[in-house]
Backbone as a chain_set.jsonl record, in Angstrom:
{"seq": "XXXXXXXXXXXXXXXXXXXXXXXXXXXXXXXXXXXXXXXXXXXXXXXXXXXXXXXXXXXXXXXXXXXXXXXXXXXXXXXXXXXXXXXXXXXXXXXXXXXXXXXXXXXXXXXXXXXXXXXXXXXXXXXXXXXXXXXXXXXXXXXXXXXXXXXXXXXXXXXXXXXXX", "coords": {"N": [[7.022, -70.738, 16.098], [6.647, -70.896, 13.502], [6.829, -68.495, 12.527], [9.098, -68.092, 12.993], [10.564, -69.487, 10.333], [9.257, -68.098, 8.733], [11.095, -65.85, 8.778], [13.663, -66.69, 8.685], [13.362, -68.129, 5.88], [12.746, -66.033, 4.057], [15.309, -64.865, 3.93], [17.362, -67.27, 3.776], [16.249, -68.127, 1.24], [15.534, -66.449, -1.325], [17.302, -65.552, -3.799], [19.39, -64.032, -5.535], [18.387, -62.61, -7.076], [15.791, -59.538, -7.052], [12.944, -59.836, -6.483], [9.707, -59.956, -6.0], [8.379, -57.607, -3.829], [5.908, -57.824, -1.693], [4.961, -59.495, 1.029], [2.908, -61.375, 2.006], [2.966, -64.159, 3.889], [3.401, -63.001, 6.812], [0.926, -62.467, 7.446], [-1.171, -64.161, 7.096], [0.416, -66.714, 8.867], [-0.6, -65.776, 11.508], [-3.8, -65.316, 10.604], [-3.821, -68.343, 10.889], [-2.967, -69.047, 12.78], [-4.897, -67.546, 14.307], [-6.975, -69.279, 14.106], [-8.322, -68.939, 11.415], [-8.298, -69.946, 8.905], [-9.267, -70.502, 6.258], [-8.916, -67.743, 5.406], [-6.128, -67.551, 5.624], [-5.62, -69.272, 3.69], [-6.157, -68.13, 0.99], [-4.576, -65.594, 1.69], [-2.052, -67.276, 1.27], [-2.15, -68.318, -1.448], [-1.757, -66.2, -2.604], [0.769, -65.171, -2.068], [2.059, -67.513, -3.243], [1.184, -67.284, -5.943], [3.031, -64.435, -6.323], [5.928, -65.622, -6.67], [5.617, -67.69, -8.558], [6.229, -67.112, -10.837], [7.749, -66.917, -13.92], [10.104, -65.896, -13.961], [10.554, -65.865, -11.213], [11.047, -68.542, -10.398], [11.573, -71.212, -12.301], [11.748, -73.773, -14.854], [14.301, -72.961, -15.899], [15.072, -70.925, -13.877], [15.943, -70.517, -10.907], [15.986, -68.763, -8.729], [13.581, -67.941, -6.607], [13.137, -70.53, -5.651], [13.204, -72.127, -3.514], [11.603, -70.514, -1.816], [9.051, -70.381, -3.018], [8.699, -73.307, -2.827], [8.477, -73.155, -0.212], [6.51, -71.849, 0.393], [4.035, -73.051, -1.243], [3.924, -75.269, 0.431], [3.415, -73.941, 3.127], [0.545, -73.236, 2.199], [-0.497, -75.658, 1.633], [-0.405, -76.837, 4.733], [-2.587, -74.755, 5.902], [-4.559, -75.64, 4.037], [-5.22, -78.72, 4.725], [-5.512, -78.343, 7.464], [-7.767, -76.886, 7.056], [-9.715, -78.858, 6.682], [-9.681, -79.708, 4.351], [-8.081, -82.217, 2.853], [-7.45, -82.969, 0.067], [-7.061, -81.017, -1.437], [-4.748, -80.266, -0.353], [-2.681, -82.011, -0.325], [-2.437, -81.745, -2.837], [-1.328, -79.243, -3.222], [0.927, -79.726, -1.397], [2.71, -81.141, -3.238], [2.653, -79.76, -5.502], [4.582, -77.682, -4.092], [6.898, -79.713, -4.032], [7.676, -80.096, -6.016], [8.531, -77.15, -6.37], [10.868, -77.433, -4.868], [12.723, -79.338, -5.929], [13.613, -77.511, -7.786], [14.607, -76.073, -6.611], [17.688, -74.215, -5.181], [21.244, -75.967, -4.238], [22.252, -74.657, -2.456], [19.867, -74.202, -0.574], [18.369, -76.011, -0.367], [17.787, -77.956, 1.663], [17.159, -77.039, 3.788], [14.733, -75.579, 3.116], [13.547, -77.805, 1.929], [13.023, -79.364, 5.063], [11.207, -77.515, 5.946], [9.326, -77.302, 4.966], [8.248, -80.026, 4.625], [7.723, -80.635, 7.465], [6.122, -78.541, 8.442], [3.779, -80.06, 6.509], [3.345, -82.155, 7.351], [3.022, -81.559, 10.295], [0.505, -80.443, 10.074], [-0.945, -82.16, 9.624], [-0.719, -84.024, 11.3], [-2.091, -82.228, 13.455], [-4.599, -82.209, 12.739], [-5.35, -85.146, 13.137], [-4.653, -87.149, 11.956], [-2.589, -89.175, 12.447], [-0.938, -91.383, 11.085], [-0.371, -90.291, 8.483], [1.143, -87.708, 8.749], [3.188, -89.051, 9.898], [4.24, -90.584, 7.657], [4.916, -88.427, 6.019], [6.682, -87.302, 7.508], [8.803, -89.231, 7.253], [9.209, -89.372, 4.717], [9.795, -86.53, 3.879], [12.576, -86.647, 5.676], [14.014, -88.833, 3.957], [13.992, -87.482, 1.627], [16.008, -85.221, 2.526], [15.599, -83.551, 4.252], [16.328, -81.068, 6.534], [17.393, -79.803, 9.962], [14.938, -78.903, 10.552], [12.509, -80.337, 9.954], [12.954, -82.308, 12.321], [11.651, -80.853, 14.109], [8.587, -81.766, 14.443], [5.701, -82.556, 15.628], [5.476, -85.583, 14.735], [7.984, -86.424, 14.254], [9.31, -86.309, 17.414], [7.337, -87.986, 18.098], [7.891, -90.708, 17.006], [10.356, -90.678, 17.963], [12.784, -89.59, 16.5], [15.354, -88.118, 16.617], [17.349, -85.142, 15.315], [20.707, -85.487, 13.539], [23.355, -85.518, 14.837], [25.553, -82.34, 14.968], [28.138, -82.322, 12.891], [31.909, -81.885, 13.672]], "CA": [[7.984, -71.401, 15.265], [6.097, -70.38, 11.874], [7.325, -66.643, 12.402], [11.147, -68.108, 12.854], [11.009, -70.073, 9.839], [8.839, -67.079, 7.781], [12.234, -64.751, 8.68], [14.979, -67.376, 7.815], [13.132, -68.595, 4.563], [12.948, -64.836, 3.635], [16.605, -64.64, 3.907], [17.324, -68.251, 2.813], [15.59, -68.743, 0.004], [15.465, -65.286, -2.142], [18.48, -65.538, -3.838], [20.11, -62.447, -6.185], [16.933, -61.476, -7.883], [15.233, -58.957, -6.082], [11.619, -60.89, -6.273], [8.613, -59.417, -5.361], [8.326, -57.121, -2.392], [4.851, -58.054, -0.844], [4.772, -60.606, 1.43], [1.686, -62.652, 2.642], [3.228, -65.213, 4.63], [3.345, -63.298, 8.398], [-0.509, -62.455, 7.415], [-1.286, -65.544, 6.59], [0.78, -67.473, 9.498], [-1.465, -64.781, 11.754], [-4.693, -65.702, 10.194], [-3.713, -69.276, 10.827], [-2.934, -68.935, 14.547], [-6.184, -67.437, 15.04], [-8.224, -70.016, 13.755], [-9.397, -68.77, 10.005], [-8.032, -70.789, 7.636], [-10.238, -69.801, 4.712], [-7.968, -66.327, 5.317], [-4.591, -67.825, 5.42], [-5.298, -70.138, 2.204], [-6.182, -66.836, 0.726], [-2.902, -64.961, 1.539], [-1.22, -68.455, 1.042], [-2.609, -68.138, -2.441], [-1.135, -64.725, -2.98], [2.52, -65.449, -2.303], [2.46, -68.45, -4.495], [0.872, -66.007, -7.03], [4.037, -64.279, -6.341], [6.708, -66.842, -6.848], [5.773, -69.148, -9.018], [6.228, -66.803, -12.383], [8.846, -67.589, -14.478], [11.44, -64.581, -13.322], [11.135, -66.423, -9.892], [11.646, -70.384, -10.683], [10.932, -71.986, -13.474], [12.928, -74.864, -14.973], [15.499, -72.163, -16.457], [15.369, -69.837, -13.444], [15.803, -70.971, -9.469], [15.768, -67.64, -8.006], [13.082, -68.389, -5.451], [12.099, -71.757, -5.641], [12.464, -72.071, -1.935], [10.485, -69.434, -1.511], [7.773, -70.951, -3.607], [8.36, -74.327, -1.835], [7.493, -72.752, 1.205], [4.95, -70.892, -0.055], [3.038, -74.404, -1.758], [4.021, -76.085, 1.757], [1.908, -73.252, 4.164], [-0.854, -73.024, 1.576], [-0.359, -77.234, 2.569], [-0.568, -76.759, 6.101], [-3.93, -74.146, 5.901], [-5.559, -76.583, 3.484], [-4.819, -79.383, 5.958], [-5.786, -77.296, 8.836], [-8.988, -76.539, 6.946], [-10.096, -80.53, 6.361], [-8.89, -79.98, 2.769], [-6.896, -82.63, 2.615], [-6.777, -83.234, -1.096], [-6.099, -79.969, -2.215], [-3.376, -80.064, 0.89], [-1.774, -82.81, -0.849], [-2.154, -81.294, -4.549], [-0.191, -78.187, -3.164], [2.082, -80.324, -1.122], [2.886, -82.1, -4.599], [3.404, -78.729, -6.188], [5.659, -77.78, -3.107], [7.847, -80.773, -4.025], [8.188, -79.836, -7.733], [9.295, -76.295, -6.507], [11.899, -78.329, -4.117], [13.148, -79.788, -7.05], [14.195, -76.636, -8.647], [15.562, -74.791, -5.133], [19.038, -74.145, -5.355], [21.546, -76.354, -3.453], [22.706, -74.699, -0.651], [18.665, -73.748, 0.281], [17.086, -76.996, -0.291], [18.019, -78.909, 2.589], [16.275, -76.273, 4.769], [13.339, -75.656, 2.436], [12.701, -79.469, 2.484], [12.724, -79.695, 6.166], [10.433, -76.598, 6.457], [8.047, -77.793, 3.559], [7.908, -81.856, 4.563], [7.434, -80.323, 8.707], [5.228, -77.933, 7.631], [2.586, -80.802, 6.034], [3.773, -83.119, 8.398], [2.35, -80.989, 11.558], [-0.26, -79.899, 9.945], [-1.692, -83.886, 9.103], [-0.923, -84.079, 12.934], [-2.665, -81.878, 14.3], [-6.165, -82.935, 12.371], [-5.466, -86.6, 13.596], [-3.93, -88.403, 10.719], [-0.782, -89.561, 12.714], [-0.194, -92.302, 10.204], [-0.039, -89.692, 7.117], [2.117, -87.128, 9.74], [4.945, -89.635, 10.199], [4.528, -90.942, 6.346], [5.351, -87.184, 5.351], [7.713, -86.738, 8.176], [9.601, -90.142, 6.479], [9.565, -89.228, 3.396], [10.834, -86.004, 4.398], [14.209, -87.466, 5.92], [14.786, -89.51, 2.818], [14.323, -86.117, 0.931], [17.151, -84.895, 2.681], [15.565, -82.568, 4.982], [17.321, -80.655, 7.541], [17.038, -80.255, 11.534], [13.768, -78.246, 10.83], [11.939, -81.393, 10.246], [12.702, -83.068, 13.178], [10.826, -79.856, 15.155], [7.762, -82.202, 13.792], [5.459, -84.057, 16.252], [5.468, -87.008, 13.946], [9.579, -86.766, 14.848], [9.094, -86.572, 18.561], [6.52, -89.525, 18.746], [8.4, -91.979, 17.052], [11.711, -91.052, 18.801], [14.021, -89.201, 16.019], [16.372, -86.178, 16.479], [18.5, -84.533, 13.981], [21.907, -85.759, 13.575], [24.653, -84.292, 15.793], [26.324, -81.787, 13.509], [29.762, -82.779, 12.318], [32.534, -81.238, 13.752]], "C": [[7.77, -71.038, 13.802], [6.516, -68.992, 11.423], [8.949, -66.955, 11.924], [11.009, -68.417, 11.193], [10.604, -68.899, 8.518], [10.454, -66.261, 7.747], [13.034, -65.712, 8.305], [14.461, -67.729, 6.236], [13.333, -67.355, 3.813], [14.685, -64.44, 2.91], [17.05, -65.624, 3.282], [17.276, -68.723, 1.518], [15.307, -67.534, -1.189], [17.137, -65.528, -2.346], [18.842, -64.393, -4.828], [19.102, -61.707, -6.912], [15.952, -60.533, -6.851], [13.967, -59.15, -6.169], [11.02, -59.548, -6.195], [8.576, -58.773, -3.727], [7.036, -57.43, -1.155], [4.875, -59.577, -0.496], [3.436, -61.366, 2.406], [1.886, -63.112, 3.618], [3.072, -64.744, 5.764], [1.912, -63.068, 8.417], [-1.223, -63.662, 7.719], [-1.136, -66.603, 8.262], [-0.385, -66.592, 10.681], [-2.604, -65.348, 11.461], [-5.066, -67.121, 11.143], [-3.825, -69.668, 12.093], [-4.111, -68.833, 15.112], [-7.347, -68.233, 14.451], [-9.113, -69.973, 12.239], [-8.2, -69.049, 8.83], [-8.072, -70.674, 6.61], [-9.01, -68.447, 4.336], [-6.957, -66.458, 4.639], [-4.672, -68.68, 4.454], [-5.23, -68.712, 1.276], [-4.997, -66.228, 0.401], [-1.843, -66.04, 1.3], [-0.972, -68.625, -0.164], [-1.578, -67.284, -3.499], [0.434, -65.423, -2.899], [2.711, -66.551, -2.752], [2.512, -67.351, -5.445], [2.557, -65.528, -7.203], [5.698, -65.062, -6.811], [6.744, -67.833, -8.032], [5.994, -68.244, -10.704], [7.445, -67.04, -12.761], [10.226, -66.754, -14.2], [11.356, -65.235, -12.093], [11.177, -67.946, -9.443], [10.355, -70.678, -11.878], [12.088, -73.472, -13.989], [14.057, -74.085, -15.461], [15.921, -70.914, -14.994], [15.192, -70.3, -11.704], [15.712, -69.865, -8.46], [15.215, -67.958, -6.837], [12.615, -69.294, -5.549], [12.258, -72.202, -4.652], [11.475, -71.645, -1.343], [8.949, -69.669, -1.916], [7.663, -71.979, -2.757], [7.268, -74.399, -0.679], [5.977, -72.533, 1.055], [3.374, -72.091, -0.016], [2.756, -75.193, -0.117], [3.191, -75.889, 3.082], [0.654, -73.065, 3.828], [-1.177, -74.558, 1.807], [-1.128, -77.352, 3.39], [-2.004, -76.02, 6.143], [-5.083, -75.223, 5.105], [-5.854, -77.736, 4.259], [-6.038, -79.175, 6.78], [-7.372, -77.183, 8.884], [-9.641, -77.835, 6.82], [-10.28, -80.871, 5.288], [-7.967, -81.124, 1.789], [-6.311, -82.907, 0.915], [-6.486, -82.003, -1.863], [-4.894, -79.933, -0.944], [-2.584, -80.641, -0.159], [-1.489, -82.721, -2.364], [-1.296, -80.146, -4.316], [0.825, -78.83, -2.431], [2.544, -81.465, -2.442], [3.347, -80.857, -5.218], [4.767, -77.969, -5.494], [7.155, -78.915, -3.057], [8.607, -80.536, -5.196], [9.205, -78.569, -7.132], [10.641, -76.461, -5.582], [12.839, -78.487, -4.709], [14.141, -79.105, -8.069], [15.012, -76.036, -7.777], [17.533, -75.436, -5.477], [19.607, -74.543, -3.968], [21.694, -76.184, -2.001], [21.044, -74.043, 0.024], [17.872, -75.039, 0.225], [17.07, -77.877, 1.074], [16.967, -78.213, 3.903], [14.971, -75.903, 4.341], [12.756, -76.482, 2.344], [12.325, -79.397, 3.924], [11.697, -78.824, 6.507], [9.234, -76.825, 5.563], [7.767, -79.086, 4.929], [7.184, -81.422, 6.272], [6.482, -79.658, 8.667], [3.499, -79.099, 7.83], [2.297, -81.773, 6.934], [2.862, -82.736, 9.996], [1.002, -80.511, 10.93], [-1.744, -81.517, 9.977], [-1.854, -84.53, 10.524], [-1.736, -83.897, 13.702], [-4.433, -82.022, 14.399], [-6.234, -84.522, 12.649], [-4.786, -87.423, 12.965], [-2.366, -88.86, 11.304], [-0.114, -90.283, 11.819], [0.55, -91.367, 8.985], [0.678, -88.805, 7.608], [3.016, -87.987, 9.524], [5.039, -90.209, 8.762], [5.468, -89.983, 6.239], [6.766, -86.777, 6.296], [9.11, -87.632, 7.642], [10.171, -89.631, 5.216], [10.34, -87.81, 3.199], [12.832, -85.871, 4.834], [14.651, -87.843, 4.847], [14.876, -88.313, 1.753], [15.57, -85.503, 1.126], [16.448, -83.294, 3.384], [15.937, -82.326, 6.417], [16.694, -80.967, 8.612], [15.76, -79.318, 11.334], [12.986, -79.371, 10.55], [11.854, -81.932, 11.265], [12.29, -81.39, 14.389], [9.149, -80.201, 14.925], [6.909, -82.837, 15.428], [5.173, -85.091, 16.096], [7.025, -87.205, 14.757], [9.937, -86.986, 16.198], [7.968, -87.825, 18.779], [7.037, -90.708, 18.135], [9.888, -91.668, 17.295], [12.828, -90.557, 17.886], [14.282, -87.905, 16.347], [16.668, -86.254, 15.493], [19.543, -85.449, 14.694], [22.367, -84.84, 14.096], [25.496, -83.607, 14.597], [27.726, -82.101, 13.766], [30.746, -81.615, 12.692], [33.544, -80.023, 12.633]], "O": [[8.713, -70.911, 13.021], [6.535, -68.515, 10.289], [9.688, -66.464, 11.07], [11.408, -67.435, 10.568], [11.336, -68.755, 7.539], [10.954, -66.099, 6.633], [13.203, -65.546, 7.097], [15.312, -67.552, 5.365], [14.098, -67.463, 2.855], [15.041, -63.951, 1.838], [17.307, -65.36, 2.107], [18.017, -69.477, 0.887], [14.687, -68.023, -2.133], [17.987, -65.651, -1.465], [17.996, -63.544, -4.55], [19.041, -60.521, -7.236], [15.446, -61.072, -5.866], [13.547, -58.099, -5.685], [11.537, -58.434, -6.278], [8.729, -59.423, -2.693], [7.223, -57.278, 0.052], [4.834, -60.548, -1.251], [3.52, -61.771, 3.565], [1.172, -62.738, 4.549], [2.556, -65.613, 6.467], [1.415, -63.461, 9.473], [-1.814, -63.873, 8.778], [-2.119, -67.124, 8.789], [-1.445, -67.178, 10.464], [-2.684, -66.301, 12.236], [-6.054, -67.227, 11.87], [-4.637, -70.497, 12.502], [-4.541, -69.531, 16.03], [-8.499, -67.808, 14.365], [-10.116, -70.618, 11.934], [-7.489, -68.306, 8.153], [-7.089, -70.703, 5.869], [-8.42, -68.282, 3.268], [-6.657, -65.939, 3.564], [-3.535, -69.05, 4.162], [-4.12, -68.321, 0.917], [-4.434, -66.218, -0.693], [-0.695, -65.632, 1.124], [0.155, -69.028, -0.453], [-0.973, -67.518, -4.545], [0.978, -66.105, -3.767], [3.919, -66.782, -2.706], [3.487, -66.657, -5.734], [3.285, -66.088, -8.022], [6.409, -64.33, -7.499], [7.671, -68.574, -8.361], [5.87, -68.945, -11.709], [8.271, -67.388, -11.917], [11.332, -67.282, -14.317], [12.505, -65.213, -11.653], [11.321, -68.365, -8.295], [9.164, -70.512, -12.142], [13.038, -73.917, -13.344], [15.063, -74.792, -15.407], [16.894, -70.166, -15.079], [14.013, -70.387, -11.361], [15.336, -70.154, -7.324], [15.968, -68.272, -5.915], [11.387, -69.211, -5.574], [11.355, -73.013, -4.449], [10.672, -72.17, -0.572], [7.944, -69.272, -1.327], [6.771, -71.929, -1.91], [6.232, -74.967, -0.334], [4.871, -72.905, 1.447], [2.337, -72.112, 0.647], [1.674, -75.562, 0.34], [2.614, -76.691, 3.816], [-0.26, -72.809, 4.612], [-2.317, -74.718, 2.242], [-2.273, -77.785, 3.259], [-2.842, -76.848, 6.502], [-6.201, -75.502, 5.539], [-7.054, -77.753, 4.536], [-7.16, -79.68, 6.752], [-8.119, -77.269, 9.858], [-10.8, -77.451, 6.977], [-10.827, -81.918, 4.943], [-7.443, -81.05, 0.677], [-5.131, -83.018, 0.582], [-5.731, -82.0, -2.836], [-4.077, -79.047, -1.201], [-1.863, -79.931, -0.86], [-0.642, -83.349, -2.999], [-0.447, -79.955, -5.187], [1.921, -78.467, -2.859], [2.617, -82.67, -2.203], [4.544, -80.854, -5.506], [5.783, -77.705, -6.139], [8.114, -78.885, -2.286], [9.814, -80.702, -5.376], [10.423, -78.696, -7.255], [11.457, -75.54, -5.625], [13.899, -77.975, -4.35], [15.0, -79.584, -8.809], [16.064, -75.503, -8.13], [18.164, -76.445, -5.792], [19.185, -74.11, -2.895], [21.501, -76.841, -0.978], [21.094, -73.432, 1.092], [16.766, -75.098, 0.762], [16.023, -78.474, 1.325], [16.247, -78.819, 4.697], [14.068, -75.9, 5.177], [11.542, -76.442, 2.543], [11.103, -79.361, 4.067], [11.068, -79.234, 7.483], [8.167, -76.259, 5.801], [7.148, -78.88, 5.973], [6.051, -81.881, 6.418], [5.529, -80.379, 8.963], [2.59, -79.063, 8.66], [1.171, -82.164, 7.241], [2.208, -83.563, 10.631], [0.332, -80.057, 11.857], [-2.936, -81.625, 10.267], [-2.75, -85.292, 10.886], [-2.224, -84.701, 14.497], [-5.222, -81.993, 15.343], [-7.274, -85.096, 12.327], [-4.329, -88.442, 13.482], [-1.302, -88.857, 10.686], [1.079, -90.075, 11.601], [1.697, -91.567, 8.585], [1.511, -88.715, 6.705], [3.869, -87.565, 8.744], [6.234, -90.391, 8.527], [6.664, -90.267, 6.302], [7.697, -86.093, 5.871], [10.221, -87.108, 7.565], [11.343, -89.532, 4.852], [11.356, -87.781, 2.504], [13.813, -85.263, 4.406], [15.72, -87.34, 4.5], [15.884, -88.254, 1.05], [16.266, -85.215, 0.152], [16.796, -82.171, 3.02], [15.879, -83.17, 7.311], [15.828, -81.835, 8.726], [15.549, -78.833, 12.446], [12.398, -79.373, 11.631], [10.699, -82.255, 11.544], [12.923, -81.194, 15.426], [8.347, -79.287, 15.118], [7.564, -83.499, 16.233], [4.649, -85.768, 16.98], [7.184, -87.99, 15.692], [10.839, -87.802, 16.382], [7.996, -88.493, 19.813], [6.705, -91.78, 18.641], [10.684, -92.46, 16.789], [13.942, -90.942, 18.241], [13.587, -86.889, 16.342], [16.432, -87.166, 14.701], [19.487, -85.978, 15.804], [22.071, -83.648, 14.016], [25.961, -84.152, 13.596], [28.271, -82.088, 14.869], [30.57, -80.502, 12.195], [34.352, -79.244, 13.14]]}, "num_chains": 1, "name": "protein.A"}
């Protein structure tokens, strides 16, 4: 599921500026799969690095601030992952800022892939309570049907909304 969301955010969330060409993230998600953490904060690192300069969001410039989102949101999830939790939650805090800046028609899917993201990741180290917080707070964010692919969202019983004809 981390591969799908690496190729739609790619596409998604880069919007007319032609960004930075090196990407981290399937390294990284890779890394992550196999168990080394330390790695994928690392390359998680890097494609912030990437992103976060002022040619690719800043408060004057939204270009990729999905792309950053994400970015803050899997460097999240690895910190997490690793029993990090307070730098998890200092990059899921910077992940929110670059939310903030994402341009309309990408935020709804960059939230749900951020908030799911931190959300599974708080899961899968035990914290169910702080999982379904993030998966809450999430929703009220206004994140899409990639949130509810959460298992905070499956254990207390929400789907997505039926899409509107």
């Amino acid at each position: 599921m981390a591969s799908a969301a690496c190729a739609l955010l790619s596409a998604a969330c880069a919007g007319p500026s032609p960004g930075p060409t090196t990407s981290y993230q399937a390294a990284a998600i890779e890394a992550s799969q196999g168990g080394d953490q330390e790695k994928a904060i690392s390359l998680a690192q890097k494609e912030v690095a990437q992103f976060s300069t002022p040619e690719q969001c800043s408060p004057t410039t939204n270009y990729n601030c999905g792309t950053l989102a994400l970015a803050y949101g899997s460097l999240a999830e690895y910190q997490i992952l690793l029993g990090d939790k307070t730098a998890g939650e200092n990059s899921f805090s910077r992940a929110k800022e670059a939310l903030g800046r994402t341009a309309p028609a990408n935020k709804a899917s960059a939230t749900g892939m951020v908030y799911r993201d931190v959300s599974e990741a708080f899961w899968r180290v035990g914290d169910r309570a702080r999982a379904v917080a993030v998966f809450k707070e999430g929703r009220a964010a206004g994140g899409d049907s990639w949130l509810f692919m959460s298992s905070a969202a499956a254990a207390i019983g929400q789907r997505p909304a039926a899409a509107s004809p």
